[in-house]
C-alpha positions as YAML, in Angstrom:
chain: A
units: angstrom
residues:
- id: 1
  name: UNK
  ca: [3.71, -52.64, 30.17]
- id: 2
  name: UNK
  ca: [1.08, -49.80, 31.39]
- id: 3
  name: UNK
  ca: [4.21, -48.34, 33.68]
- id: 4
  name: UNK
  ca: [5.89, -47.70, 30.64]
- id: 5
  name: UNK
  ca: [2.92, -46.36, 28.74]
- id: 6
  name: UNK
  ca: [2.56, -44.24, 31.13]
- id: 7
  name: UNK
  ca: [6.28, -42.60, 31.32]
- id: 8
  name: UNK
  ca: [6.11, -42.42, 27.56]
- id: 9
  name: UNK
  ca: [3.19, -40.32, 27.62]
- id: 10
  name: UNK
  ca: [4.76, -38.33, 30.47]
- id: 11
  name: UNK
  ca: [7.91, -37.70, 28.43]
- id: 12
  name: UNK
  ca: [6.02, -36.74, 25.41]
- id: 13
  name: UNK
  ca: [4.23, -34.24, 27.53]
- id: 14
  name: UNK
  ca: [7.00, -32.90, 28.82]
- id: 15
  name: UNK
  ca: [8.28, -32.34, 25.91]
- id: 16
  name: UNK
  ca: [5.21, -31.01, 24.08]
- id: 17
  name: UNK
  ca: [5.06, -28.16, 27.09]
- id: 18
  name: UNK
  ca: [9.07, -27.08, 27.00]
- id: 19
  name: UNK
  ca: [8.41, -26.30, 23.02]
- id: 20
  name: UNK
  ca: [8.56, -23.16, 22.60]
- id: 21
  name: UNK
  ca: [5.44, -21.30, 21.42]
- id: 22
  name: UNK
  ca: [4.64, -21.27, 17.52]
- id: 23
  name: UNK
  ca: [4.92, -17.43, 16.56]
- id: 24
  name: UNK
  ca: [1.65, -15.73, 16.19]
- id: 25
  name: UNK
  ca: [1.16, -15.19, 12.49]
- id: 26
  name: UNK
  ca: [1.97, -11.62, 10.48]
- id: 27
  name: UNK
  ca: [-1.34, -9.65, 9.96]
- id: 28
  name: UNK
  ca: [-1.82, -7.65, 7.27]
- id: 29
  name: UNK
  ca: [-1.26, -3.78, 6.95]
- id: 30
  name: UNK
  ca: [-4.61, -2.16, 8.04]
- id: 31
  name: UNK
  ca: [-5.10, 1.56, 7.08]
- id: 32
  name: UNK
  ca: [-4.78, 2.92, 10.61]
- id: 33
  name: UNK
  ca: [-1.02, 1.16, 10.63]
- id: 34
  name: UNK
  ca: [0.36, 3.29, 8.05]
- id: 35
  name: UNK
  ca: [1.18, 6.58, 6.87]
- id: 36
  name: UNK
  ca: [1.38, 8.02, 2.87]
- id: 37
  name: UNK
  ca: [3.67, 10.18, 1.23]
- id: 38
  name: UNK
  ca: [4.63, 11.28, -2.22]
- id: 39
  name: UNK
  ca: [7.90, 12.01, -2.72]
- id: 40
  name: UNK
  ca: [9.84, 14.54, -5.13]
- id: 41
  name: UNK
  ca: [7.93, 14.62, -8.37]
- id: 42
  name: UNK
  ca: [9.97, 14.07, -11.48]
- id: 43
  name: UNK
  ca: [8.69, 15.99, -14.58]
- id: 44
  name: UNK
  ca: [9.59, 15.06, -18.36]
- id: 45
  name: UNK
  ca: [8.55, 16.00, -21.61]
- id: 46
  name: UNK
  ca: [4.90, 15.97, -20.36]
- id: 47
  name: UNK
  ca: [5.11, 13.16, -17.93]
- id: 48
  name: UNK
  ca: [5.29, 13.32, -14.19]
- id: 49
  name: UNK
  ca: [6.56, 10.42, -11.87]
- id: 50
  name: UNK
  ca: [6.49, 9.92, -8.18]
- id: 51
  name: UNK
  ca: [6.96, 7.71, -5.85]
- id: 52
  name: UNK
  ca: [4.14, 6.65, -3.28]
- id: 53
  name: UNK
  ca: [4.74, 4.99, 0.02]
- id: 54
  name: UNK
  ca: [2.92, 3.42, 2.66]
- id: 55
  name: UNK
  ca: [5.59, 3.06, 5.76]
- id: 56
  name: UNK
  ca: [4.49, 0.59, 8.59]
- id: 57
  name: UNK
  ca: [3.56, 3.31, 11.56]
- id: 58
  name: UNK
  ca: [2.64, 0.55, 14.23]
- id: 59
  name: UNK
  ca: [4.82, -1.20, 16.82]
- id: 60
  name: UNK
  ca: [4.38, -4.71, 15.04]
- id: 61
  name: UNK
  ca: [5.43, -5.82, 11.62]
- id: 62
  name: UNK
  ca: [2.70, -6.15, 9.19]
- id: 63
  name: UNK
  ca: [2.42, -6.86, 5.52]
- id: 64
  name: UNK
  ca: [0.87, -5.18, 2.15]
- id: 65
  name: UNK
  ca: [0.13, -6.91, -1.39]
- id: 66
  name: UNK
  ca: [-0.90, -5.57, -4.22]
- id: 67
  name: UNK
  ca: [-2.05, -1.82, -5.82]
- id: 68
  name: UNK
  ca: [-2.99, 1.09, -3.32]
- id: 69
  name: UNK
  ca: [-6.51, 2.86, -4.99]
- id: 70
  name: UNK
  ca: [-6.46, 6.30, -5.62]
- id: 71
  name: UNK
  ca: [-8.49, 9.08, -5.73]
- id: 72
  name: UNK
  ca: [-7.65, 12.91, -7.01]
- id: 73
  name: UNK
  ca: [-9.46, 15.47, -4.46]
- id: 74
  name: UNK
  ca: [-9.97, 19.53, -5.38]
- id: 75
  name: UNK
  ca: [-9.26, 22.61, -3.32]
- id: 76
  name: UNK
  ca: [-12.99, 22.47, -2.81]
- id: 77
  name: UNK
  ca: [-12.90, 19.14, -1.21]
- id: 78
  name: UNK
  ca: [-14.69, 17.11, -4.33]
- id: 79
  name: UNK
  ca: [-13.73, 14.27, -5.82]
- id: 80
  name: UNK
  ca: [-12.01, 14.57, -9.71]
- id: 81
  name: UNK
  ca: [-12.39, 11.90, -11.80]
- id: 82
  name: UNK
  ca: [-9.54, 9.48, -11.62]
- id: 83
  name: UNK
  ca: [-9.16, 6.47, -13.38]
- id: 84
  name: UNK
  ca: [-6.37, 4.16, -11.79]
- id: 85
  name: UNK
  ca: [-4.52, 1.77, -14.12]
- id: 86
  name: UNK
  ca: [-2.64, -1.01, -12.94]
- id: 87
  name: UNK
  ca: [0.76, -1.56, -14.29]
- id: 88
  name: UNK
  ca: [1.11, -5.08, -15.31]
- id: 89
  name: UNK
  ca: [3.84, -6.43, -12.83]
- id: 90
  name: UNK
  ca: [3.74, -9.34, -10.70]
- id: 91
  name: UNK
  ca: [2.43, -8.08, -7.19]
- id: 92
  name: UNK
  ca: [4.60, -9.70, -4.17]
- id: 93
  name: UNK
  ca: [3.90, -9.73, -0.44]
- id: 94
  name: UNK
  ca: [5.99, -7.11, 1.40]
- id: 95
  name: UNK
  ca: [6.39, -7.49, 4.86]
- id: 96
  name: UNK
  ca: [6.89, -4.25, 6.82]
- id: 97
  name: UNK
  ca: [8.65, -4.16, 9.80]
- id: 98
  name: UNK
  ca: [7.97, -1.60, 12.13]
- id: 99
  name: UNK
  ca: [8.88, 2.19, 10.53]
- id: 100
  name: UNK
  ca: [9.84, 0.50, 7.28]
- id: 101
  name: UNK
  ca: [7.71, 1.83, 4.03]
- id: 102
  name: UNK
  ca: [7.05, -0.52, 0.91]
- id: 103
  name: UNK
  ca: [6.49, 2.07, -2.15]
- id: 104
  name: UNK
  ca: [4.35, 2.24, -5.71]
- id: 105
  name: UNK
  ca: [5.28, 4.49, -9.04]
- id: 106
  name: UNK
  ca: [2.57, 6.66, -9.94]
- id: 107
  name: UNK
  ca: [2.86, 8.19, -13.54]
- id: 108
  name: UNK
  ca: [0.64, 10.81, -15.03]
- id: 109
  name: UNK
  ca: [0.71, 13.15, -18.13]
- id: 110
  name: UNK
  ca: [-0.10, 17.28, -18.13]
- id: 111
  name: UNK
  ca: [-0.48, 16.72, -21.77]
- id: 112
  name: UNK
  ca: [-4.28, 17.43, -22.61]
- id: 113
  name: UNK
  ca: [-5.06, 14.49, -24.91]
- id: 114
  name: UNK
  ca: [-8.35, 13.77, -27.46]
- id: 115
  name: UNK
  ca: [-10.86, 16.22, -26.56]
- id: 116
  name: UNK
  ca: [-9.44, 17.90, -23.19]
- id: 117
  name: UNK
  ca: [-9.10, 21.65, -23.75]
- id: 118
  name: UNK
  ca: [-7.88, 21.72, -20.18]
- id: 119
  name: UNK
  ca: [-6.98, 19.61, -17.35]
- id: 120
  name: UNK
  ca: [-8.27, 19.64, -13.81]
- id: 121
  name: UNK
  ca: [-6.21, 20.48, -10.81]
- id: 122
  name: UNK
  ca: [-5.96, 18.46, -7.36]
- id: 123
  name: UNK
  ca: [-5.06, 19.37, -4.30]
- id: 124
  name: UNK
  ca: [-4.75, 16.04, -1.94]
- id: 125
  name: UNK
  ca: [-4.69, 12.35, -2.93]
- id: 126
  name: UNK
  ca: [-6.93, 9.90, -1.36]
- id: 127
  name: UNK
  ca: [-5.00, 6.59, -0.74]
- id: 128
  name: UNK
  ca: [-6.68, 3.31, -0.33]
- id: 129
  name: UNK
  ca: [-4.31, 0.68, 1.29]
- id: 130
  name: UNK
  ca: [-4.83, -2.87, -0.89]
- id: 131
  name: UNK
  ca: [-7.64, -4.76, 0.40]
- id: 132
  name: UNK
  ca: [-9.09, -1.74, 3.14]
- id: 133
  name: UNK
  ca: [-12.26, 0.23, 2.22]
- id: 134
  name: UNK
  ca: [-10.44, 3.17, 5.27]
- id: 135
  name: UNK
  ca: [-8.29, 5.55, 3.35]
- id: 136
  name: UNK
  ca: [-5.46, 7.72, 4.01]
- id: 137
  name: UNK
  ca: [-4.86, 11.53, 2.76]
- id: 138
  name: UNK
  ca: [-1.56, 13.46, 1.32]
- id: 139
  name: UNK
  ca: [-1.76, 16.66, -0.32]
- id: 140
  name: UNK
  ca: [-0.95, 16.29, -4.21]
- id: 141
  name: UNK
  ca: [-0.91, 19.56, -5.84]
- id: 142
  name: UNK
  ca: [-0.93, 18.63, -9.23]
- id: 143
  name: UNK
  ca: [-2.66, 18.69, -12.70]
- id: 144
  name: UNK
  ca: [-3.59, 15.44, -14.32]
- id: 145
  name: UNK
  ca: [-4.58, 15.04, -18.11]
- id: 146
  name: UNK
  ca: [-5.67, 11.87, -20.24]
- id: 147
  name: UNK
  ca: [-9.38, 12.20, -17.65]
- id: 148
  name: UNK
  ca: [-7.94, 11.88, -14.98]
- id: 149
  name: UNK
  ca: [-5.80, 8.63, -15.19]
- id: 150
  name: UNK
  ca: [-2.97, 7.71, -12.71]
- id: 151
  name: UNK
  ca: [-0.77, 4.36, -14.16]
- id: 152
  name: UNK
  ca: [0.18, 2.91, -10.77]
- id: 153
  name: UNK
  ca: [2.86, 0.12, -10.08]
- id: 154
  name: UNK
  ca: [2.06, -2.90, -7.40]
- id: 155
  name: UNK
  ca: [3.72, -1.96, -3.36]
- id: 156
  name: UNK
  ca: [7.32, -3.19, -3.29]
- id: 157
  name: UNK
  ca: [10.45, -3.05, -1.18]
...
């Protein structure tokens, strides 16, 4: 009975070592694996929309979840109050293959609103991937009323 113990266990073995490999997990996104970019601005009545992306700029897919953070920079290089507001949506994980870009809406108004008698211009956008503390810069040359507040959608596909 031990002889056939024994080719058991050598036949599970075998069998154990021809399996292939289990696939290394998908890490997230870090900051220094993507690249931002705004793209054309649509104005109306006021309102100003544009789309954000974050494209995958490594050689390995990767994933994103959630809202990027923003902050509104002047020509002087200071920071301008901006108040982010999530959109309520569901957030989803996107995976991001290699060169492929996940986006977020980003909505302001030009409209000065309550006490604003004017509204403070930026020159670049400071983009925090979800879940990083590194950031990423674009230049957003744009003027944003309501103190400063950017409605922002969750990263999809």
């Amino acid at each position: 009975m031990r002889a056939a113990s024994v080719v058991t266990v050598a036949a599970l073995l075998g069998t154990l070592l021809a399996a292939p490999a289990a696939a290394a997990p998908v890490p997230r996104c870090g900051t220094g694996a993507l690249k931002a970019g705004l793209g054309r601005v649509d104005p109306g009545a006021g309102q100003r929309y544009a789309p954000l992306t974050l494209t995958n700029r490594s050689g390995r897919s990767c994933w994103v979840y959630g809202y990027p953070g923003l902050v509104m920079i002047d020509g002087r290089g200071d920071a301008l109050r901006t108040r982010t507001r999530r959109e309520a949506a569901t957030p989803r994980k996107v995976l991001l293959k290699p060169g492929s870009a996940a986006s977020s809406r980003l909505h302001w108004t030009v409209v000065e609103t309550g006490r604003e008698t004017s509204c403070p211009a930026s020159a670049r956008l400071m983009i925090i991937p979800p879940d990083e503390t590194a950031h990423l810069e674009i230049p957003f040359t744009a003027t944003v009323c309501d103190d400063g507040r950017l409605d922002v959608t969750p990263l999809t596909r």
